[in-house]
Backbone bond lengths (Angstrom), bond angles and torsions (degrees), N, CA, C in turn:
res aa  C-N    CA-C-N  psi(-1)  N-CA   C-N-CA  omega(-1)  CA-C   N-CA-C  phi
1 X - - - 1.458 - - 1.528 108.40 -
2 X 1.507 121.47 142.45 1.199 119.62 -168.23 1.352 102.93 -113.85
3 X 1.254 126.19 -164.20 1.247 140.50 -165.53 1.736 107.10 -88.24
4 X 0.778 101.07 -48.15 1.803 106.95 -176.67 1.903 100.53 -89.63
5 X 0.981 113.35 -1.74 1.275 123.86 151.46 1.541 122.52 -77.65
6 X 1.164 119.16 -56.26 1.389 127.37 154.97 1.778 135.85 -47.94
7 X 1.635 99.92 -46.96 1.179 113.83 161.91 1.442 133.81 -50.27
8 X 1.473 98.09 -45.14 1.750 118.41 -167.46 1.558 120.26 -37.66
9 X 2.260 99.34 -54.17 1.097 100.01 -172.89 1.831 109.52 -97.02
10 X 0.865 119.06 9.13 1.642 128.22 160.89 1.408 102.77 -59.76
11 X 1.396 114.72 -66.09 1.689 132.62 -166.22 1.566 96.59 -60.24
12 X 1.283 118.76 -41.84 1.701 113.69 -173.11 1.282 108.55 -69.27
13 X 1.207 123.00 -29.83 1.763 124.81 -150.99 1.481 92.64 -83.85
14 X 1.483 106.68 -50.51 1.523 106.10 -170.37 1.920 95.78 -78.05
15 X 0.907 94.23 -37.08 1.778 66.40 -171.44 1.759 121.38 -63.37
16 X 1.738 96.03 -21.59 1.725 104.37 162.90 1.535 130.76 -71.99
17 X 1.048 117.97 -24.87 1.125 148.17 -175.15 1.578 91.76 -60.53
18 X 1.998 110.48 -89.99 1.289 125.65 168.14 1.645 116.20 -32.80
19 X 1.150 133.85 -44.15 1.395 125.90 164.89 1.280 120.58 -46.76
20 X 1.677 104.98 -62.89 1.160 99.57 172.95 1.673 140.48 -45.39
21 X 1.490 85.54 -38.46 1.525 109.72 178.20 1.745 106.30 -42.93
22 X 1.417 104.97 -45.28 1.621 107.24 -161.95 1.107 87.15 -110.77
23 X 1.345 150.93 47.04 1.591 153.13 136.37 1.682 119.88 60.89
24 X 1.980 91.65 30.90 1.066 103.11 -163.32 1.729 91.31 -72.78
25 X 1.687 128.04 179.40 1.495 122.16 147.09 1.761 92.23 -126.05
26 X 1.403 91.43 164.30 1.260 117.68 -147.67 1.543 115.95 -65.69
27 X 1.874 106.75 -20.65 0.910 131.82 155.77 1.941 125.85 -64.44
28 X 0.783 100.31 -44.52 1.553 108.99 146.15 1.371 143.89 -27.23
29 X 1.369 84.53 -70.96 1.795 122.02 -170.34 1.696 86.25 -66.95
30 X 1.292 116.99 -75.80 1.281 133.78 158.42 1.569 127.14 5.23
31 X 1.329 105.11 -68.73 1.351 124.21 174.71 1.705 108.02 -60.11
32 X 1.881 117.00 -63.76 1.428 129.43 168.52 1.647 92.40 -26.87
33 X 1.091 128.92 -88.81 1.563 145.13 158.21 1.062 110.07 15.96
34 X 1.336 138.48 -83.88 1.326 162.56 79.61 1.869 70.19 177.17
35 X 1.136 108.63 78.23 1.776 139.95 163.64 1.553 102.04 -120.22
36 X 1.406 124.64 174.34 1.492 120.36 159.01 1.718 95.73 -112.24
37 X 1.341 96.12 173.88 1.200 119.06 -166.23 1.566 110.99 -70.08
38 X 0.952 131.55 -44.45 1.581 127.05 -173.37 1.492 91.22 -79.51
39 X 1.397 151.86 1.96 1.295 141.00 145.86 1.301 117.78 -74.39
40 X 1.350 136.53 -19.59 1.191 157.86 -172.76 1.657 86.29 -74.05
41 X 1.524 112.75 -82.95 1.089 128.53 -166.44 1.597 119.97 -36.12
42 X 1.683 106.49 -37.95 1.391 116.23 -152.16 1.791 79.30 -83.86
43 X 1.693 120.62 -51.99 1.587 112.50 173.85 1.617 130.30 -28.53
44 X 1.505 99.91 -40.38 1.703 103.70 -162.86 1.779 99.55 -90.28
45 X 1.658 102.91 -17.67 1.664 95.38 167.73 1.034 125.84 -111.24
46 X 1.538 117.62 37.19 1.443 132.80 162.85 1.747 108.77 68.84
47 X 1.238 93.42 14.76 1.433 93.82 -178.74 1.746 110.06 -79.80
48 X 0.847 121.31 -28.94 1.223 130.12 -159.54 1.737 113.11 -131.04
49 X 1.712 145.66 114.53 1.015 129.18 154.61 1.726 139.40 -79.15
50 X 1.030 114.62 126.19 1.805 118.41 -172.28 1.461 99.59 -50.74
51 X 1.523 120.32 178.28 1.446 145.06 154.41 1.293 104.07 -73.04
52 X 0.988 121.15 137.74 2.041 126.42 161.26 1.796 94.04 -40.76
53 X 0.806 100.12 -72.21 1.519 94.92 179.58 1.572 100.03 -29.26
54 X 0.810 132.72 -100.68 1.989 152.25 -161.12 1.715 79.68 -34.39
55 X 1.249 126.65 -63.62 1.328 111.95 -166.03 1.195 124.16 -51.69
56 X 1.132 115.91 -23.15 1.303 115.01 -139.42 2.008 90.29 -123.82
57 X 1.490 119.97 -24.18 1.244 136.80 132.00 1.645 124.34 -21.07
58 X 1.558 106.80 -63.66 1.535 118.98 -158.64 1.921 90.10 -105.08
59 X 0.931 118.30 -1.34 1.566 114.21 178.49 1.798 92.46 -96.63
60 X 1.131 128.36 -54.33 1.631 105.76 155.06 1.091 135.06 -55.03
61 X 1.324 126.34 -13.49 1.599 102.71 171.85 1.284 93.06 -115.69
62 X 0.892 147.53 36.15 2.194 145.60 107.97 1.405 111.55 -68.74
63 X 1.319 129.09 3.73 1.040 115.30 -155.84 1.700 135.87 10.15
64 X 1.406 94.02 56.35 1.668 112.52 162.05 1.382 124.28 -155.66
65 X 1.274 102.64 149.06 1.520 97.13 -175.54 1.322 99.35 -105.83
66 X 2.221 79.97 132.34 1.458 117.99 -164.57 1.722 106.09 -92.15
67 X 1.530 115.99 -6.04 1.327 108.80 -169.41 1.424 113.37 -103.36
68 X 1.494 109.05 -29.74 1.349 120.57 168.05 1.773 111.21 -6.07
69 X 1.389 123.08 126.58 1.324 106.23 154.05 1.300 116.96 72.06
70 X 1.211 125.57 -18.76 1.147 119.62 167.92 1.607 133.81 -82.48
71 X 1.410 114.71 -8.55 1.545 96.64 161.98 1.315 105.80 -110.08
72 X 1.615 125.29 136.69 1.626 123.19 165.65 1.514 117.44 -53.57
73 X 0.902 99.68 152.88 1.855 109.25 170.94 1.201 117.56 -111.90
74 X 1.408 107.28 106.92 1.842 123.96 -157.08 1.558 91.06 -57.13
75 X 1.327 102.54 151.07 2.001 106.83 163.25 1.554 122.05 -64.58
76 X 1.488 112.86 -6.53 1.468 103.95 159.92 1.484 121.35 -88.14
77 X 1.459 111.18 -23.59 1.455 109.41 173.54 1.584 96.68 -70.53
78 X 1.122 121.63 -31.03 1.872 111.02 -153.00 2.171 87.31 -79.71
79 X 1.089 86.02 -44.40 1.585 84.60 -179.45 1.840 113.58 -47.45
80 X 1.217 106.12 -46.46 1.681 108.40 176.32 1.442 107.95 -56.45
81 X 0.996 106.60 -49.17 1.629 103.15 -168.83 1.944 104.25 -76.39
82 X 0.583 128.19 -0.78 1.735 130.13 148.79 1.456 113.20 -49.44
Protein backbone atom coordinates (compact mmCIF):
# COMPACT_ATOMS: atom_id res chain seq x y z
CA UNK A 1 0.00 0.00 0.00
CA UNK A 2 1.34 3.34 -0.94
CA UNK A 3 1.03 6.66 0.28
CA UNK A 4 -1.72 8.17 -1.87
CA UNK A 5 -3.32 4.95 -1.15
CA UNK A 6 -3.41 5.73 2.42
CA UNK A 7 -4.14 9.32 1.98
CA UNK A 8 -7.21 8.98 -0.36
CA UNK A 9 -9.66 7.86 2.26
CA UNK A 10 -8.46 10.39 5.08
CA UNK A 11 -8.98 13.30 2.37
CA UNK A 12 -12.61 11.84 1.59
CA UNK A 13 -13.86 11.46 5.15
CA UNK A 14 -12.90 14.91 6.07
CA UNK A 15 -13.94 16.47 3.06
CA UNK A 16 -17.52 14.52 3.70
CA UNK A 17 -17.72 15.21 6.97
CA UNK A 18 -17.15 19.25 6.18
CA UNK A 19 -19.94 19.08 3.51
CA UNK A 20 -22.02 17.67 5.54
CA UNK A 21 -21.23 20.01 8.20
CA UNK A 22 -22.56 22.98 5.92
CA UNK A 23 -25.60 20.91 4.59
CA UNK A 24 -24.06 21.10 1.43
CA UNK A 25 -25.29 17.77 -1.08
CA UNK A 26 -22.82 16.50 -3.11
CA UNK A 27 -24.46 17.75 -6.07
CA UNK A 28 -23.99 21.15 -4.90
CA UNK A 29 -20.65 20.97 -3.53
CA UNK A 30 -20.05 19.58 -7.02
CA UNK A 31 -21.32 22.28 -9.08
CA UNK A 32 -19.20 25.16 -6.49
CA UNK A 33 -16.39 22.60 -7.79
CA UNK A 34 -17.32 22.98 -11.11
CA UNK A 35 -16.30 18.88 -10.96
CA UNK A 36 -19.43 16.57 -11.66
CA UNK A 37 -20.91 14.71 -9.16
CA UNK A 38 -19.89 11.04 -9.44
CA UNK A 39 -16.24 12.62 -9.09
CA UNK A 40 -17.28 14.16 -5.95
CA UNK A 41 -18.53 10.85 -4.87
CA UNK A 42 -15.54 8.68 -5.97
CA UNK A 43 -13.31 11.66 -3.63
CA UNK A 44 -15.35 11.22 -0.35
CA UNK A 45 -14.90 7.25 -0.88
CA UNK A 46 -11.34 7.30 -1.21
CA UNK A 47 -11.72 6.00 -4.42
CA UNK A 48 -10.19 8.55 -6.26
CA UNK A 49 -7.28 11.36 -5.29
CA UNK A 50 -7.76 15.29 -6.29
CA UNK A 51 -4.85 17.62 -7.76
CA UNK A 52 -3.27 19.92 -4.97
CA UNK A 53 -4.98 22.34 -6.86
CA UNK A 54 -8.76 20.62 -6.42
CA UNK A 55 -7.64 20.07 -2.84
CA UNK A 56 -6.74 22.83 -1.88
CA UNK A 57 -9.83 24.44 -4.15
CA UNK A 58 -12.60 22.26 -2.27
CA UNK A 59 -10.83 22.79 1.26
CA UNK A 60 -11.98 26.54 0.71
CA UNK A 61 -15.25 26.17 -0.01
CA UNK A 62 -15.65 23.86 3.36
CA UNK A 63 -13.87 26.25 4.80
CA UNK A 64 -11.32 23.75 6.26
CA UNK A 65 -8.26 22.53 5.63
CA UNK A 66 -8.61 19.12 4.21
CA UNK A 67 -4.80 18.49 3.72
CA UNK A 68 -3.53 19.32 7.03
CA UNK A 69 -1.72 16.28 8.48
CA UNK A 70 -2.23 14.17 6.06
CA UNK A 71 1.05 13.15 4.63
CA UNK A 72 3.66 11.55 7.30
CA UNK A 73 7.12 12.82 7.33
CA UNK A 74 9.43 9.81 6.74
CA UNK A 75 12.42 9.77 9.51
CA UNK A 76 14.82 10.65 6.79
CA UNK A 77 13.11 13.82 5.93
CA UNK A 78 12.66 14.57 9.83
CA UNK A 79 16.38 13.74 10.17
CA UNK A 80 17.33 16.54 7.41
CA UNK A 81 15.56 19.08 8.93
CA UNK A 82 17.71 18.73 12.28
Amino acid sequence: MNRTTKIQPRFGKRLRAARDKLGLTQRALAAKAHIIPPYLCMLERGKAMPSMELAMFLSQLVHKDLCCGLVDVSPSFRRLKR
